[in-house]
N, C-alpha and C positions, 0 to 999 in steps of 0.2 A: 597155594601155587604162587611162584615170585612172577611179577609183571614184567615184560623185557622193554622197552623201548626199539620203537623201529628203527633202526638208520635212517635217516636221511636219504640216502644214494635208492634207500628200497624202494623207498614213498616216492618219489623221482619216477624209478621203472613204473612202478604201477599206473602213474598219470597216466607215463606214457603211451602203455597197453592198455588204458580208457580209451583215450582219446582215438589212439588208432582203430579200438573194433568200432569207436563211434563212427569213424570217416568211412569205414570199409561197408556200415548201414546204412549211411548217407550214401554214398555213393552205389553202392548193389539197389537201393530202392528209385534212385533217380534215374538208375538205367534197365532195371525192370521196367517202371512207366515207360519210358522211349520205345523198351522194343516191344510195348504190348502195342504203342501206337503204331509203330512200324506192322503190327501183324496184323494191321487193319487195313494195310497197302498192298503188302505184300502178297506174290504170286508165288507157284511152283517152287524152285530148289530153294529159292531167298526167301519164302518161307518158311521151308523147313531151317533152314542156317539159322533163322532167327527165334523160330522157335525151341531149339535143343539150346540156344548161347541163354534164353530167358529162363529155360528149365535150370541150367549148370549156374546160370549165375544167384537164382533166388536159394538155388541149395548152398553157394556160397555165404548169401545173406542169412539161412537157419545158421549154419555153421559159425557164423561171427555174436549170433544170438545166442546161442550157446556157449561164448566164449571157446572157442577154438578156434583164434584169432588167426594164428600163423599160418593154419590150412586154408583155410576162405579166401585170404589173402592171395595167393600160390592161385588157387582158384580160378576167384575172380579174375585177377588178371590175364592167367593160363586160358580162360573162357572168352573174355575180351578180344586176345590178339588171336586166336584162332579163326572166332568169327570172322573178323577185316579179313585173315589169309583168303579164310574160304570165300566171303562176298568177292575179293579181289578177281582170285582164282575164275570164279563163275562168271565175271563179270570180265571188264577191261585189263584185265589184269595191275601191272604197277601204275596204269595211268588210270584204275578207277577211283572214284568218289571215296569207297571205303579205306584208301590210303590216309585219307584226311585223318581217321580213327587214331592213329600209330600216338602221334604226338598227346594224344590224351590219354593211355597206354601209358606211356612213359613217364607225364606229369602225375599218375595215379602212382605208379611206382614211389614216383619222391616223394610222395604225399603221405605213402600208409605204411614206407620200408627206410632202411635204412643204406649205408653204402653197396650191400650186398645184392640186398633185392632191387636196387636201381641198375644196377649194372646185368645182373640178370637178364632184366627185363628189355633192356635197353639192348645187350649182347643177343635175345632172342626173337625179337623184333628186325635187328638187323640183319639175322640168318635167316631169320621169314622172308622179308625182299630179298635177299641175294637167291635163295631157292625157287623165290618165285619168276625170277629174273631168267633164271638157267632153264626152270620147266619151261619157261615162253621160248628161248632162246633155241631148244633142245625140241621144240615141236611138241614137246606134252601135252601143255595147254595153247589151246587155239583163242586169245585172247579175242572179244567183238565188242566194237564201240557201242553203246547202249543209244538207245532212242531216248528225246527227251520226254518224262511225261508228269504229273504232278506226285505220284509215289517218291520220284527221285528227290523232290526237294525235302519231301517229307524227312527223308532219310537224311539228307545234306542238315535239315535244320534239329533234326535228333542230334545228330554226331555233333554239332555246334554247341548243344545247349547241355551236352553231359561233358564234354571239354568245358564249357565255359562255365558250369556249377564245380567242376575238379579245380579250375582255376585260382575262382572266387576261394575254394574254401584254402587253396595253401596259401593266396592273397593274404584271406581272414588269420589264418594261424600265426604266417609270418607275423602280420601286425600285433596279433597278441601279444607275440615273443618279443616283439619290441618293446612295447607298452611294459611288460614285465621286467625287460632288462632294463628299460630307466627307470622301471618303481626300485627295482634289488640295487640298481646304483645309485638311487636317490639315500636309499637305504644304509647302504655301506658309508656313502659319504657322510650321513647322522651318525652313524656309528664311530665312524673314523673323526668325528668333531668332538663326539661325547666323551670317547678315549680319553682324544687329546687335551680335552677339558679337565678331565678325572685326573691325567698325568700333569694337568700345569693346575690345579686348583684342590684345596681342602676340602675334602667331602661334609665337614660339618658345617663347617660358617660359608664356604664358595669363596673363599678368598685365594687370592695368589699362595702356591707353598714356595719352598726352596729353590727348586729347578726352576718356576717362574720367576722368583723374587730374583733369582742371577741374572737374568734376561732382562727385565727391568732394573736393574741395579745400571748394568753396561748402558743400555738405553739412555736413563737418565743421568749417570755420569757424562756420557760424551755430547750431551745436549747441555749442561752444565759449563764444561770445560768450552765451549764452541762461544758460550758467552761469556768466561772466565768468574765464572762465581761456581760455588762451593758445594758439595752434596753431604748430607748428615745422614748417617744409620744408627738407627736409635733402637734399642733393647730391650722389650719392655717384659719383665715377669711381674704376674697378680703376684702381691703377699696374703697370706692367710688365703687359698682357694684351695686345698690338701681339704680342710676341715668343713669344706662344701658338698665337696665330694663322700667325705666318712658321714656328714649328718644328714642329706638328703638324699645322696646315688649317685651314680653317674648320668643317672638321667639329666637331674636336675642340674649336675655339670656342664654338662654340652650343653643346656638351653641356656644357662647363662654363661657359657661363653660365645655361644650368638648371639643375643642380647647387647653382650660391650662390644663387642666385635662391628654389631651394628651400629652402635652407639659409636665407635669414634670414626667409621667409615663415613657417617652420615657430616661430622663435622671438619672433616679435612678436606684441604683446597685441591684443587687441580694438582697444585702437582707435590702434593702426597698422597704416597701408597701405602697400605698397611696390607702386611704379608702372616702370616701363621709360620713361625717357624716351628711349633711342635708343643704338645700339649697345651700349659698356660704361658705358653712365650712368642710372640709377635715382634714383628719388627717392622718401622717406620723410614720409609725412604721418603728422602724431604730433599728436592732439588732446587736448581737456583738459588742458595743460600748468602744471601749478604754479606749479614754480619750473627754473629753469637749471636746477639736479641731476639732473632726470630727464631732460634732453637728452644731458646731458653721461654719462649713466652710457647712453643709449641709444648716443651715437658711440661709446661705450669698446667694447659689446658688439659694435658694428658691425665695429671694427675686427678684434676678437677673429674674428669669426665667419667675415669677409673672407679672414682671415689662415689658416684651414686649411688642412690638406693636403686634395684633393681628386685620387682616383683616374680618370685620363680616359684610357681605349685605352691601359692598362696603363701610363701616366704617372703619377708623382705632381707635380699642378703647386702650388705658394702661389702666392698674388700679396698683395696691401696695398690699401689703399681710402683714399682724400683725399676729407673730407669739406668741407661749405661748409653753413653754418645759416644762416636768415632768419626772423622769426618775426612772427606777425600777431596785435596789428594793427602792433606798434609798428615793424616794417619796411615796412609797406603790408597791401592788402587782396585785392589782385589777384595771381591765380594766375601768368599773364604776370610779373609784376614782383614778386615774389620768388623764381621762376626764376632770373630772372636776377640777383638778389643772392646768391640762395644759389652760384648756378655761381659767381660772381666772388671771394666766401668760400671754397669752393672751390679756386679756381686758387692764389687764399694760399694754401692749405693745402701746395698741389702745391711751390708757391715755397719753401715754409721747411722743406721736405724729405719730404712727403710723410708715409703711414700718419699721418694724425693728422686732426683737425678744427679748423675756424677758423669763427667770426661771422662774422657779417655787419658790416662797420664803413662809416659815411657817405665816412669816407677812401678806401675800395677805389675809389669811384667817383670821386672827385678824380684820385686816382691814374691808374685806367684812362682819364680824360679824358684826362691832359698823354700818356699815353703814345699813346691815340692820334694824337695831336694832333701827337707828337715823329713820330711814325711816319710822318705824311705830310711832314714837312719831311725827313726821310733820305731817304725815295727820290730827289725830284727831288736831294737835296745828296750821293748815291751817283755818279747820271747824270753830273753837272756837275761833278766830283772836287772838291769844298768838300772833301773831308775829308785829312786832311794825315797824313805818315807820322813818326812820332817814333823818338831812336836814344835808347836806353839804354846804356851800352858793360860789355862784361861783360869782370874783371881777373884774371890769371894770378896767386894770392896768391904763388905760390912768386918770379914775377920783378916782380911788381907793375906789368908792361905790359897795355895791354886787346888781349886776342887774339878777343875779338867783340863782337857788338852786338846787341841784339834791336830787331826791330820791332816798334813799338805805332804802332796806328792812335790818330789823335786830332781832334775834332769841332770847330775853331773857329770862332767863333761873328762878328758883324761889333762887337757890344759890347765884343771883346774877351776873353771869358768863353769858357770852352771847356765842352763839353757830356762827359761822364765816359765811359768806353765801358761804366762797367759798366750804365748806363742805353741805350743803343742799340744793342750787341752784342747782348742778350736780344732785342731786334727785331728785328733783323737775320736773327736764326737764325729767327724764329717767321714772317718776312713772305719768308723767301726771298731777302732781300739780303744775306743773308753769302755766297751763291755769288757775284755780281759784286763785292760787296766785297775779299771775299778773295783774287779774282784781280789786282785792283788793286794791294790792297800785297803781294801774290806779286811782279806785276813791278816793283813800285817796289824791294821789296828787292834782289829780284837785279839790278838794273840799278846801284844805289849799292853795293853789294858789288863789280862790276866794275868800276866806274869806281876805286874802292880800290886793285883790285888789281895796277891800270893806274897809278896812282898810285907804287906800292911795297910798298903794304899787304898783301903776295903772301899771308901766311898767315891774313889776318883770316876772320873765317866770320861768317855771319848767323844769325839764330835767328827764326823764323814761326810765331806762335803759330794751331794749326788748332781749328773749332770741327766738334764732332760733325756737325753737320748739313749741313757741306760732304761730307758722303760719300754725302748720298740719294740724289742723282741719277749717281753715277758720275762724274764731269766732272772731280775733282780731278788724275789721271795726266797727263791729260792738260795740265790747266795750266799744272801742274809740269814738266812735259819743254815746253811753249812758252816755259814764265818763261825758265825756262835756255837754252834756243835761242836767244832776242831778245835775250838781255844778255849772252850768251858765256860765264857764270858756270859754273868746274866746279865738276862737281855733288856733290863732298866740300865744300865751301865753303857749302851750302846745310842748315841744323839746321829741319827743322817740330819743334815741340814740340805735345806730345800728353798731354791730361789723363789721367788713371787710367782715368776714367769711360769714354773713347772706346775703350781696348783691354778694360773687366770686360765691357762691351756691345756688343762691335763683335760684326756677326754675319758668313756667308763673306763677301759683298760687300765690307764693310768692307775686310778681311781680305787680299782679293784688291788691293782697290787700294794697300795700304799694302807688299805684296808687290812691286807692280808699281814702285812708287816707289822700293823700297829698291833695287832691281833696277838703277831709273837711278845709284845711285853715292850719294844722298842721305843724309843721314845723321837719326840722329830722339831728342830729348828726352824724357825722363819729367815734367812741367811740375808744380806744387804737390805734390810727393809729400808722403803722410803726413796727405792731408787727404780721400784719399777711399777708396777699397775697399785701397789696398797689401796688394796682392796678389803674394805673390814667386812665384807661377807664370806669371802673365803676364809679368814680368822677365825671369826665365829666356828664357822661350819665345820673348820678342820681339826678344831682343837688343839692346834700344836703347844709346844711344854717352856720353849722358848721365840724368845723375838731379839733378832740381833739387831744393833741397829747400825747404819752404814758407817762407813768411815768419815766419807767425805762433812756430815753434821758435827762429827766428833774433835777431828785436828782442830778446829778455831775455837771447839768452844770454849769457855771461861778468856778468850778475848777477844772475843765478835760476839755482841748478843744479840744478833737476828737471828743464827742458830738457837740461841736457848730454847726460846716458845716452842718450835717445832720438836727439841728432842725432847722437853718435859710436856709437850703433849703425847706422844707418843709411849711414853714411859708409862703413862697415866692411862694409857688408852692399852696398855698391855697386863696394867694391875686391875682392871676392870673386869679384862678377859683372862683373869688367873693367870695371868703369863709370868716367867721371869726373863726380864730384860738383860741384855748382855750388850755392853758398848766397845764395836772394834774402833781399832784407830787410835786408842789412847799413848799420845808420846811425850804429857808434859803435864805437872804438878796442877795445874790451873783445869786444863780439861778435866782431870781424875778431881779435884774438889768441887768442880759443880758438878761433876754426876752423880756424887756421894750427897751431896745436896739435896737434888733432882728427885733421890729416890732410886736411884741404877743400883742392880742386885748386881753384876758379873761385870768384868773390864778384861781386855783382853788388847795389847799392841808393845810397840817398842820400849813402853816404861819402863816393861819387866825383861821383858825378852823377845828377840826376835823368833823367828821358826827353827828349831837348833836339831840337830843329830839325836839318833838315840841314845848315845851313849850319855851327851851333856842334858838333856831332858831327865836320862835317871839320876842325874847327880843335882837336878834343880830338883826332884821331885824327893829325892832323900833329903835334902837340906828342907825341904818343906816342911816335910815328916818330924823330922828332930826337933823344931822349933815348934809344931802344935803339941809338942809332947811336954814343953817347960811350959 
């Protein structure tokens, strides 16, 4: 059987037909007593009157015991005013004692009925008197003053004291009903505070949201401008708090971010606010602002504060915070639009390495125009394969043949003018088109890798530069094992190079796919080493087949020898770990003789060749061929 829930409106009725067959007991019993007292005075007819109204009315009080409330009701009263008629009647008529009765009649009415039964009663009562009016009037009845004797008062103080118990109890209820409508509107008002609380505050940390944070924004703006100093909104995203969330829960999320949340509530002055704009992004309203210095010394603090250790379900986690400033009036005056300056100040921040803070500059938004702007001309020129695969050829220092080549994608334009990848790769990865991208020159590569090898070119290899965020959605194995199926390429012939950053970050997923690749026979690069986390336990652990080393060590050296130590350590540190080394960057006789020096297996930059078309890559690659062949 399903359970129903009662309305509301039903549980309501029910009280209220409680409450009334209680009054209808109350009331049938306190005038039962009266008129047994009275039947202990009473004489001849006013005996009997009183005796049949005690019978009618205790049958109305069974009646009400029984729950057959509305009849009792009808009843009782119906038994009440009849009596008064007839004491009237026998007695003095409309100037007897029993007219006193009427009004307590009436008040019994409003008491146990509703508009209907009041008016009834009220309506029946008053054609009582006017009837009894017209029998006097008409010689019916022979109205006679009554002698005084102590029976009368008896009756006088009966009729008083069951009016004045009907009184008391509508008094009592009334006041109830009082008492209950200021508890339900004490009620409502919590409710309507709680609301409004829930609508202006973050239900995790209790801090200001959005809608509050505008209201405060205006507030502290025109309290600012009234003393002519300055207001700063500051931008604050956690870095690295995605990988809080994947290693511990979401639990463990929301606790620490009430944790920092409290953390820098606790340390800001009067008049800063810090607001929740949404997941891990907060923003900082800082009023009466000077000068720069106290902005600048507030993101120091920020960062500082950001940056603690913080204890969560027996974890100790840090993280870093990227700030973004905008300030009013001189970046606008509206809480919407320096949002949005400060977020884009911000996202610099995140750009030029994060844990730090950046202004707001008019160029952000220039910037962020072309790049949206670039962004929509890539997709459709991803769809339509406008974009063109370039060979680099990488040289064997030891016999000075090119034993591979890397692929770079590159963006030509119809002017002639090529579009750089360092500007649309970052798109790429951010709009979701490095997964079709990247499948694109997957098989462009392995398809011109085979056709080489078909050639002659049996031992060349290729090199595939992967970007982290082709690993989100799982899909890369799988590409990898199709490249290689459609082009016939074995799959020792096939190098992905892989930045530092993808294996210091890669989480199991990552992990597993990069397992699963290795698995196919693939083989895998260390790509710009020495420019990001080098880290020699990931080395170890990963096995990879080479270690490129970054450019920037490469241009000076053979004439700057601060670089040397570092790259012949590093060389030495990759023959250790079975690696072979490959030096990018190389553009001049002096570099290319100390790393032939050094120990460097592979060289790879403008000495030989820049990144050239397919066509001039087969024709460097055939000139190769013919000369290992003398």
């Amino acid at each position: 059987m399903l359970e129903t829930e009662t309305p509301p409106m039903t549980v309501k009725r029910d009280e209220l037909g409680n409450l009334r067959r209680k009054r209808i007991l109350q009331i049938g019993n306190v005038t039962s007593v009266g008129l047994g007292v009275c039947l202990f005075v009473a004489r001849g007819v006013t005996f009997d009157i009183f005796a049949l109204s005690l019978i009618s009315i205790l049958f109305a009080t069974l009646l009400a015991y029984k729950f057959i409330t509305s009849v009792s009701t009808y009843l009782l009263l119906g038994s009440l005013s009849s009596m008064l008629f007839a004491l009237a009647a026998t007695g003095a008529g409309i100037f007897d004692m029993a007219m006193l009765g009427y009004p307590g009649v009436i008040i019994f009415a409003a008491l146990l009925g509703g508009r209907t039964l009041f008016a009834g009663v009220l309506s029946f009562v008053l054609a009582q008197c006017a009837l009894m009016t017209w029998l006097i009037m008409g010689g019916t009845i022979t109205p006679h003053s009554p002698f005084l004797s102590w029976s009368h008062l008896v009756f006088i103080m009966v009729i008083f004291c069951v009016i004045g118990f009907g009184v008391y109890v509508l008094v009592q209820d009334i006041r109830r009903l009082m008492v209950s409508l200021q508890q339900e509107n004490a009620k409502v008002e919590q409710n309507r505070i709680h609301i409004q609380h829930l609508a202006h505050h973050d239900p995790l940390t209790n801090l200001p949201n959005r809608i509050l944070g505008e209201r405060l924004f205006s507030e502290k703006l025109e309290e600012s401008e009234q003393k002519g100093l300055q207001l700063a909104l500051l931008f604050i995203d956690l870095d690295n708090f995605k990988p809080v969330n994947d290693a511990l829960g979401h639990a463990a999320g929301d606790r620490f971010l009430q944790k920092i949340s409290q953390t820098i509530t606790d340390n800001l002055s009067v008049n800063e606010r810090l607001i929740r704009f949404g997941g891990d992004e907060f923003i900082i309203l800082a009023s009466e602002i000077q000068d720069k210095s106290q902005i600048d010394s507030l993101c120091h603090n920020l960062i500082s504060w950001c940056s603690s250790e913080f204890e969560v379900l027996q974890t100790k986690i840090v993280v870093s915070c990227s700030i973004g400033i905008a300030q009013a009036p001189y970046d606008g005056i509206k809480f919407k639009q320096l949002c949005r300056k400060a977020d884009i100040a911000m996202y610099e921040a995140k750009r030029n390495g994060r844990n730090r803070f950046e202004y707001y500059d008019a160029k952000f938004d220039k910037e962020s125009d072309e790049k949206f702007k670039l962004i929509q001309r890539l997709r459709p020129a991803v769809a339509n394969g406008e974009l063109e695969v370039y060979y680099q050829p990488l040289v064997d220092l030891a016999s000075g043949h090119i034993c591979s080549v890397e692929a770079l994608v590159r963006w030509p334009q119809a002017d002639g003018t090529v579009v750089s990848p360092h500007k649309f790769i970052p798109l790429a990865e951010s709009s979701g088109l490095i997964t079709p991208l990247g499948e694109w020159v997957l098989n462009e590569s392995c398809e011109f890798c085979a056709q080489q090898h078909q050639l002659g070119n049996t031992d060349l290899t290729i090199a595939v530069n992967l970007s982290f965020a082709q690993f989100k959605d799982g899909s890369l194995p799988k590409a990898v094992a199709a490249a290689l199926e459609k082009s016939g390429l074995t799959p020792g012939a096939l190098e992905l190079e892989l930045t530092e950053s993808i294996l210091a970050e890669s989480t199991n997923n990552v992990t597993q796919q990069l397992d699963y690749i290795k698995a196919l026979g693939v083989k895998f690069a260390i790509d710009d080493f020495g420019t990001g986390y080098s880290n020699l336990n990931y080395l170890r652990t990963f096995s990879a087949h080479k270690l490129k080393i970054d450019r920037i060590f490469v241009k000076t050296l053979g004439l700057n020898k601060n670089e040397e130590p570092l790259v012949s350590g590093i060389i030495n540190m990759a023959k250790s770990l079975g690696m072979v080394t490959v030096a990018e960057g190389i553009e001049n006789e002096a570099a290319l003789a100390k790393l032939i020096e050094l120990g460097c297996n592979i060289g790879q930059g403008y000495y030989w060749s820049k990144p050239v078309r397919h066509a001039e890559i087969k024709t460097l690659l055939y000139v190769n061929r013919q000369r290992a062949k003398r």
